[in-house]
N, C-alpha and C positions, 0 to 999 in steps of 0.2 A: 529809279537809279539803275546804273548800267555802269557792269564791273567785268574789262577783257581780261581772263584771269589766264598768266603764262606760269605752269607746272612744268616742272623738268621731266618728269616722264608723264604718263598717262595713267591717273588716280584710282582708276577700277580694272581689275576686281582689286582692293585694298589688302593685298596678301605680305605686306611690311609696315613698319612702324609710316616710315615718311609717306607710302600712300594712303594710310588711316587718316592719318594729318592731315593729307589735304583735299583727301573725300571727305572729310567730316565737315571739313571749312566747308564747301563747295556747297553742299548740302546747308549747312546754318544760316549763309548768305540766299540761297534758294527759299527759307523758311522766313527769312524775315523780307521776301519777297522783290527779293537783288534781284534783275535779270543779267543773267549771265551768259559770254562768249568764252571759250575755254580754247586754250593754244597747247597740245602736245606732246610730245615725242613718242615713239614707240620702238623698242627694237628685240630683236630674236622672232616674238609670236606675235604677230597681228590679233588684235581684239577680235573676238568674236559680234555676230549681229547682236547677240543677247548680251553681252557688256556693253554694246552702244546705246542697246534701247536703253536700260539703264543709268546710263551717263544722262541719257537726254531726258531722262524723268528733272531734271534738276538745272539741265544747261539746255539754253537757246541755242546759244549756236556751238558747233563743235567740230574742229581743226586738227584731226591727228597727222603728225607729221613722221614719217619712219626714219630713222635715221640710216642711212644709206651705207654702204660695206664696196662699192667698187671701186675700181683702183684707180679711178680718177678722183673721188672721196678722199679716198687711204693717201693718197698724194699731198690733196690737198691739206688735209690735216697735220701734216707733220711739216707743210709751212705754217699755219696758223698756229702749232706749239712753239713758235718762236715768241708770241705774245701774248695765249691764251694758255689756262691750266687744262688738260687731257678733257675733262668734261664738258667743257663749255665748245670746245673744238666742235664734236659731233652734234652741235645743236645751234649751228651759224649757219643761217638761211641765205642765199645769195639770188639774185637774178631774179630771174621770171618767176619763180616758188615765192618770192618776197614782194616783190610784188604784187602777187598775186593776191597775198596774207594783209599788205596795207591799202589795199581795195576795198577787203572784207570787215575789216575794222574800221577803216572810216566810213563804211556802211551800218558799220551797227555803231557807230557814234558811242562809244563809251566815257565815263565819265570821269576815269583812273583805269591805268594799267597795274594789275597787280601780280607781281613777280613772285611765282611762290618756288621759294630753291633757287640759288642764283645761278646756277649752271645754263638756265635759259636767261641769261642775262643780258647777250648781246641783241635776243629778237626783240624782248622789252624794252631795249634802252632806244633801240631802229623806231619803235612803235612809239614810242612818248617822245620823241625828240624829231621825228618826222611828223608823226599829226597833233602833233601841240597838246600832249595830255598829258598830266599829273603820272607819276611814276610811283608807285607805295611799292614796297621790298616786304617778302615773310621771311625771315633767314630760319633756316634750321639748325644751325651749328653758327660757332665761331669755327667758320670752314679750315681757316690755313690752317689754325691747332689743331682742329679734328682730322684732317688729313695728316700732317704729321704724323701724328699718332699711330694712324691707320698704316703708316711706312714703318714704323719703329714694328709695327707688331706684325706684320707680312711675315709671310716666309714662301720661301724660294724666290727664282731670280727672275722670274716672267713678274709674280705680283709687286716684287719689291721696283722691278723698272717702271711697270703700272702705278704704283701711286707715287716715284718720283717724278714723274710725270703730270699728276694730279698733284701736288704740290709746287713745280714750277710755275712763276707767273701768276701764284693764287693768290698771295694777300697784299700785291697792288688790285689787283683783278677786284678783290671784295671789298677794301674800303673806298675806291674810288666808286664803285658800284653803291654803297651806303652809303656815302657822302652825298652822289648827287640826286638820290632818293628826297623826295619830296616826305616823307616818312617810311620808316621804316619798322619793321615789328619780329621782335625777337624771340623765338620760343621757350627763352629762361630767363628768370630774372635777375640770375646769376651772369649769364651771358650778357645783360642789357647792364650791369653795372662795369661790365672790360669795356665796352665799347663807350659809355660815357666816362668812362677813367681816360679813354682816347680823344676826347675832348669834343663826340657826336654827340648834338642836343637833339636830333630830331627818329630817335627813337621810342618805342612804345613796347611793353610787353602784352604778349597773346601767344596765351599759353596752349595746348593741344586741347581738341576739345574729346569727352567721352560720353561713350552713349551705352546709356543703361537699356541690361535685356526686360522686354515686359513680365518677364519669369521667373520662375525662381534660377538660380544656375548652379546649384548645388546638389549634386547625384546623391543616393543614400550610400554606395558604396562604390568610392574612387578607384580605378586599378593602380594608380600608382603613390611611389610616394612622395615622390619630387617631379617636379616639371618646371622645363625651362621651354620657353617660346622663345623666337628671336629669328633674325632675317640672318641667317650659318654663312650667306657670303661676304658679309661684310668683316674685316679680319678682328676689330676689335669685341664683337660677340663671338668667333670662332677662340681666338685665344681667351676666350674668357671661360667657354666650354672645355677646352683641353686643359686648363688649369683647372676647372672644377673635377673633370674627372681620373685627373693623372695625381692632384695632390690635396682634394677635399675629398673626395669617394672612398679613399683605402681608411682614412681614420673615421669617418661614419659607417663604414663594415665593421672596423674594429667593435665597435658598440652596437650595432644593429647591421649583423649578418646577411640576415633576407630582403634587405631594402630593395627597392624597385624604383626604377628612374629612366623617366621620359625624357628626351632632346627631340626637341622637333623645331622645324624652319624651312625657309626657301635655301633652298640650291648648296647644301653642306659641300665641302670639300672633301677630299681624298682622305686626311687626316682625323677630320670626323668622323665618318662613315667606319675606319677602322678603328679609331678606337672604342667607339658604341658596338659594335662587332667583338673585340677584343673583353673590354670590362665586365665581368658578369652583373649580370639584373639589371644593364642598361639596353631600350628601344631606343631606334630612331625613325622619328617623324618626316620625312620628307616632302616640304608645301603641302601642307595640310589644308583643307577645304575650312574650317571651324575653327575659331580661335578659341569659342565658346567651349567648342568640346576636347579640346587639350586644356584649357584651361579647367573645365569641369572634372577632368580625369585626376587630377592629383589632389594629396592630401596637402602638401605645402608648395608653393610655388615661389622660385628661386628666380634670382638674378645677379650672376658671376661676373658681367662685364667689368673689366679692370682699366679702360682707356677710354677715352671719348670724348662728349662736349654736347650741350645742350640739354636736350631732357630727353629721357630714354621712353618711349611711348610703353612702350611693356609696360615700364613700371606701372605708370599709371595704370593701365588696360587690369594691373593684378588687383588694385584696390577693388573692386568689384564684384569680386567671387567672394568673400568672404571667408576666405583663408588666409593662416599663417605665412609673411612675406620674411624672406631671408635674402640682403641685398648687399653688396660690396657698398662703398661710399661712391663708390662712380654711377653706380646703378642708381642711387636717387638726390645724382645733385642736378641741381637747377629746381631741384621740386621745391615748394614753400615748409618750412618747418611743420605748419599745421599738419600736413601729408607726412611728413618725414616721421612721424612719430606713430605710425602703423605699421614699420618696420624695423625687424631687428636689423642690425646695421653689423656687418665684420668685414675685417679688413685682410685678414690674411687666413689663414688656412685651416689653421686650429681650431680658429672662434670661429672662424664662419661653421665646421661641421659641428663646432658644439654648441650655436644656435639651429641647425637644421636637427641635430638630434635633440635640444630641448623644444623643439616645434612639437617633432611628430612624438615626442615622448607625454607631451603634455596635454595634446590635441586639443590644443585653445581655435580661434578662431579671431578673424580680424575682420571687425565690421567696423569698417571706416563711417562715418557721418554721410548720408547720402546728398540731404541739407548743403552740406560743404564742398562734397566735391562737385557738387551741380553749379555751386555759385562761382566756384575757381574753374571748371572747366566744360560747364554745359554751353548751350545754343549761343545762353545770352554774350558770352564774351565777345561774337562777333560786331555787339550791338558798337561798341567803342570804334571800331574801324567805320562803322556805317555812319557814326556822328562823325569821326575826321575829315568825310568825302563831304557831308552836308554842309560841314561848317566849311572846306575850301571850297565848296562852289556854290557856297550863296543856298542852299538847297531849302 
């Protein structure tokens, strides 16, 4: 079987939640012996030779495309935001570059395009509608609300014009992109009941997958007491950190004085940075190498996010340490109940610190079912997509 897989950026190194997602796919399709061509994007820092080798431990063939910044680009893009939302702009291939890509593809003969992030939507849809192949969609979000959201909670006037911008043109953009999905696969199954409320029958849930350390991951003595992990550019983890630490931190000093508390992620903002600066007994972590080892550093590990949509990869990534989880209800919706109930769950300000101080006051420990979370989120899930492909092509 031969699967062109189109990702909106480029999966490695897996330093945020949506690149864990879809290195992990990447790899469980490679395990259950999918050959794989992979299509995509890169921008700021070119990958390194040693993240390519890597990629190619896993993928056949592999097509990274930069997305381009000159002003004949920057041009062209602010016509195509007449019909496209801000992301999917910078990832429309035109001419001889596309051509060049449906050369490569109808040479490695694939058997399904699969769309992972719809922002690379327009190459997928070129590629299954120009060489006659089946089209599968991974959605990460119900994007329009997710980006909404991500506008509601911005601040200042460069991000808030940014993501009206990523919300113009989005939610024709995503359900005509679902609609004409041959299937598609949602990563909540909260998510997969909006869209069949919308009258789509050809949805499937496939949930993140997680991969357990061969280790133990649990130090004898953590340096801190709270830890949040989380990608700090994106606005609804940024405001979720500045509300944890402007109006959950002062009432858990009030009760525990000396608390210590880690924030670490990729690319924090201005506002971060000073208030981790500002708050006494708070670090900050900036793109940290380890997930393992911020995660291994605390005694309870938190998740503040207050806005969003889909399924929050942290979350899951925290059930594994075996520590006390302290999460808003944003933090763990889309997750199944079974999971939902290895977290203390608050919603506003008070309860949330008066579960993080009955964490670390009681220093219990959360050993989720390993049994369970392998069966909801290990290898095998990718197994349902591979029988979709078999069963529509006769296989």
């Amino acid at each position: 079987m031969k699967i062109t897989v189109v990702c909106h950026e480029i999966p490695y190194p897996p330093i945020h939640g949506g690149r864990i997602d879809m290195w992990r796919r990447l790899k469980a399709f490679s395990h259950f012996g999918v050959d794989l061509q992979l299509i995509c994007w890169w921008y700021d820092t070119p990958p390194t030779h040693e993240e390519i080798a890597e990629i190619n431990k896993y993928v056949k063939q592999l097509c990274i495309v930069p997305i381009k910044r000159t002003l004949g680009d920057r041009v062209r893009r602010i016509v195509d935001l007449l019909y496209y939302p801000l992301e999917v702009t910078s990832r429309i291939i035109r001419g001889k570059q596309l051509n060049s890509l449906l050369y490569d593809v109808r040479a490695f003969n694939p058997d399904v395009i699969l769309l992972d992030g719809i922002h690379g939507g327009e190459i997928a849809t070129a590629l299954s509608k120009r060489l006659n192949v089946p089209l599968f969609t991974r959605s990460h979000n119900i994007e329009h609300l997710y980006y909404r959201r991500m506008l509601a909670s911005a601040r200042g006037l460069k991000n808030k014009i940014k993501r009206f911008l990523s919300v113009s043109n989005l939610e024709k953009y995503e359900k005509n992109l679902l609609k004409n999905s041959t299937l598609f696969y949602d990563i909540s199954a909260d998510d997969l009941k909006f869209w069949q409320s919308q009258g789509y029958s050809n949805g499937r849930w496939l949930p993140p997958i997680v991969e357990f350390p061969e280790y133990s991951t649990t130090p004898k003595y953590p340096i801190y007491d709270l830890v949040f992990l989380g990608n700090l550019s994106l606005e609804n983890n940024a405001a979720g950190v500045v509300w944890f630490l402007n109006d959950v931190i002062p009432i858990i000093r009030a009760n525990l004085p000396k608390i210590r508390v880690l924030i670490a992620g990729l690319n924090p903002g201005k506002e971060i940075k000073q208030l981790c600066e500002e708050v006494e007994g708070v670090d900050l972590s900036i793109n940290p190498v380890s997930a393992v080892e911020i995660y291994q550093s605390g005694r309870v590990l938190i998740n503040p996010v207050l806005k969003g949509s889909g399924v929050k990869i942290k979350s899951i990534e925290m059930l594994i340490y075996g520590k006390p989880l302290v999460s808003t209800p944003e933090g763990v919706s889309g997750l199944p109940e079974e999971v939902r109930q290895y977290f203390k769950i608050a919603a506003d300000a008070q309860s949330f610190a008066a579960e993080v101080i009955k964490a670390l006051s009681n220093s219990v420990t959360t050993n989720a079912d390993r049994e369970l979370l392998e069966s909801m989120f290990g290898y095998k899930v990718i197994e349902g997509v591979v029988s979709d492909i078999k069963a529509l092509k006769g296989l």
